[in-house]
N, C-alpha and C positions, 0 to 999 in steps of 0.2 A: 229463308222461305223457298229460294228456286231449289235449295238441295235437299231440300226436305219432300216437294211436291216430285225432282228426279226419282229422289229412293223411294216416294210409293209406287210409282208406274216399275222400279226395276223389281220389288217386292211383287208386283202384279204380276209382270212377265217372268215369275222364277227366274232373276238374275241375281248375282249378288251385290249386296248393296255397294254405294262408292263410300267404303268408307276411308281410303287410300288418297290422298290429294292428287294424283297422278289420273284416278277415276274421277273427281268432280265435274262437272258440267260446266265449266268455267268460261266459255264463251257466253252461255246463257246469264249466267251469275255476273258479266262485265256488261251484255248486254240488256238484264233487269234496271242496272244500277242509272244504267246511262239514261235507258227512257223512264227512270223514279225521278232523275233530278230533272231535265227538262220538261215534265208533264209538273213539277212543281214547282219549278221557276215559269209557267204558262200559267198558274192560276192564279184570280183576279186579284188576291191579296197576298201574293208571293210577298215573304221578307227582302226581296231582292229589289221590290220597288224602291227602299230607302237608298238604295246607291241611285247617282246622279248620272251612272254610264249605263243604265238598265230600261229598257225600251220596251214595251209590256204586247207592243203589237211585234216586234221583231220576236218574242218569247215563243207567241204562239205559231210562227210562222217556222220557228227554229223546232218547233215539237213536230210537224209537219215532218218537215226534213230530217228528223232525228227517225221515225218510224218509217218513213218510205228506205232510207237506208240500212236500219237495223235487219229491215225486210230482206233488202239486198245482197245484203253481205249475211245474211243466218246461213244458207244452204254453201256458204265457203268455210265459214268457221265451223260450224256443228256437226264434227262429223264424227261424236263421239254420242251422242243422241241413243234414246231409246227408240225412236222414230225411226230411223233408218237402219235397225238392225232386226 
């Protein structure tokens, strides 16, 4: 999905596409992955409730803290971006 939504904005921008693994967007694509599973380990009926070490208020506090830092650290890793070129 994240390299698919890359190559339309570089198709937009006449760039060429990243079809090359050296061109993927791979910060985006580690940083999709990370806020997919803690926004799905935060909801009410996460399969993660049946373990007995899984704390459903610590989930949502951990989605919190997973997005203010994805935040933080985007403009260190992404500097292969359509955005900034």
């Amino acid at each position: 999905m994240v390299w698919g939504l890359y190559a339309a904005r570089a198709r937009q921008a006449n760039r060429p596409l990243p079809a090359s693994l050296a061109a993927w967007p791979k910060w985006e694509m580690v940083a999709a992955a990370i806020a997919y599973a803690v926004w799905a380990a935060a909801l009410p009926a996460s399969p993660l409730g049946a373990f007995s070490w899984f704390n459903q208020a610590a989930a949502g506090v951990m989605a919190l803290i997973a997005s203010m830092l994805l935040g933080v650290f985007a403009p260190v890793f992404a500097s292969n971006t359509l955005a900034n070129k």
